[in-house]
C-alpha positions, 0 to 999 in steps of 0.5 A: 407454556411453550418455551420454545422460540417462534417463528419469526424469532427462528428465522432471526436466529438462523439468519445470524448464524448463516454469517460469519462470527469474526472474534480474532485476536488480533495479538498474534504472540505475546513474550512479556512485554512484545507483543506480535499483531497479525497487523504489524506480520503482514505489514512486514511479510509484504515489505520483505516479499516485495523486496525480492520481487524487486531483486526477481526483477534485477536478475530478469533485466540482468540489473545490478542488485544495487538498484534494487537494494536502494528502490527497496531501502527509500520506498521502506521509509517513504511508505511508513512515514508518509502513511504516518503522516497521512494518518495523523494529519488528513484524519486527526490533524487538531489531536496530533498538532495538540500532541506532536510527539505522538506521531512518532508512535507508529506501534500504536497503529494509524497509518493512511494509504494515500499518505504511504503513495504519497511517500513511495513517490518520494522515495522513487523520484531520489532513488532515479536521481541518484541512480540516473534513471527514469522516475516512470522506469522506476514506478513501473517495477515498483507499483507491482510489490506496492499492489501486492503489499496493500492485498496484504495491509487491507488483510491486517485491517481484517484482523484488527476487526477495523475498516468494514463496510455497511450492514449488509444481509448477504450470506458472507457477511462479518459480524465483528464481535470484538467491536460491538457488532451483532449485525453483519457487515460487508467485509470489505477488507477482503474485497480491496484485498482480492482485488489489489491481489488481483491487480497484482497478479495482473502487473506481474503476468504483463511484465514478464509475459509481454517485456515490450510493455517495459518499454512503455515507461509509465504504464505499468504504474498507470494502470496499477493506479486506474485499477486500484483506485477505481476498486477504492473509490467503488469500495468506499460506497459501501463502506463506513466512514472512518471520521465523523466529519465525513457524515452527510459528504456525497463522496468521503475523505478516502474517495476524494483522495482517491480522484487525484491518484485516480486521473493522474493514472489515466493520464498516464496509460494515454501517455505511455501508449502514445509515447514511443518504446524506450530502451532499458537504461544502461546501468553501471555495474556495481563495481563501475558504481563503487570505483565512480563513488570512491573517485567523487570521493578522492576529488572532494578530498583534494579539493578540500585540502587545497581550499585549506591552503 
């Protein structure tokens, strides 16, 4: 008898070796107890590389590096714990209510990307009050790391072998072993990641190949909002839904967050288009800063030590 596979079968087999067989690790280096994930090393190299960029930028504009280090510092903390918070209460809201301390694991992964925006926004508007410069001059410098950082994240979901998209019969196609998969699905991982890389290949070739776009305050970050969110809203079709409760919505819970973000970018482009040019703001030197902080300080002082009398 004739053990060899037939026709049909044969076909089938070489199908599903035509894709890719995705079965990484996603524990990268493991020394005891720390464990390094591929996750945690892109979150964290995309952080670090768009704080240079952001000091790039200081030394383009002839900029005190001061600014920079704020920007950088208040969007850090605004984009982990917003996303945190994102996650935890947009997604999983009854567990983590029930389980309020749990929120502060962030190790153990979950973390939203309209939560992280939401908390970019945050960190940008107290960095422009303290530095006494616009939030759209702010948003406009930012927004170019931030498009590079989320190429970067949608990577990590990659190597965590989480968020991929439908089955597809497409040549590159991922089968994700280490989730039980033996079909193959859209990566589309790599998709949101080609196209925010994209996006912010675009942002830095009109910031330093026409400077007269900086002065369209707003537009830089308008179209950085249009682009991405748009390439999201697209993406998420094919996608699969991350909550149960998603099932059976014409639009799930990533695309209606998205619509927000999305309007609010156009808004903008139209805005800083119609609106005229405005100069780059005259910053004080860092030395200018530290002298007027040690003055407020000196005043506070005395004027401590007279209500005391």
């Amino acid at each position: 008898m004739d053990a060899s596979p037939g026709r049909n079968e044969r076909d089938t087999i070489a199908m599903i070796t035509a894709f890719v067989h995705w079965n990484v690790d996603p524990i990268m280096l493991t020394l005891g107890p720390f464990q390094l994930r591929y996750y945690s090393l892109l979150w964290a190299s995309g952080l670090i590389l768009g704080y240079f960029l952001l000091l790039r930028f200081a030394r383009t504009e002839s900029l005190p590096e001061r600014v920079m280090d704020r920007l950088a510092l208040y969007c850090t903390v605004g984009v982990i714990i917003g996303a945190r918070l994102g996650h935890c209460y947009v997604y999983e809201p009854a567990y983590y209510f029930a389980h309020p301390l749990e929120v502060l694991q962030v190790w153990k992964g979950g973390l939203a990307s309209h939560g992280g925006i939401v908390g970019v926004l945050i960190g940008m508007y107290i960095a422009s009050r303290q530095e006494k410069v616009t939030m759209l001059w702010v948003m406009d410098r930012v927004s170019i790391p931030i498009a590079m950082i989320a190429s970067f994240i949608r990577l990590g979901n990659l190597m965590n072998s989480e968020i991929y998209g439908l089955y597809t019969d497409l040549p590159w196609g991922f089968i994700f072993e280490r989730r039980g998969e033996v079909l193959a699905s859209h990566p589309t991982q790599i998709y949101e990641s080609l196209s925010y890389f994209a996006v912010f290949i675009l942002l830095l070739t009109l910031y330093y190949r026409w400077p007269k776009i900086r002065q369209k305050q707003g537009l830089i970050f308008g179209l950085a909002m249009v682009i991405m969110f748009a390439a999201r809203i697209l993406i998420e079709f094919i996608k699969n839904n991350q909550e149960v409760f998603e099932d059976g919505w014409p639009l799930n819970l990533g695309q209606l967050q998205s619509l927000p973000f999305w309007f609010f970018g156009v808004g903008l482009v139209v805005y800083a288009i119609r609106r005229e040019p405005v100069p780059a703001p005259v910053l004080l030197s860092d030395e200018e800063y530290e002298a007027q902080r040690k003055g407020r300080k000196g005043n506070n002082r005395k004027a401590s030590r007279r209500r005391g009398r």
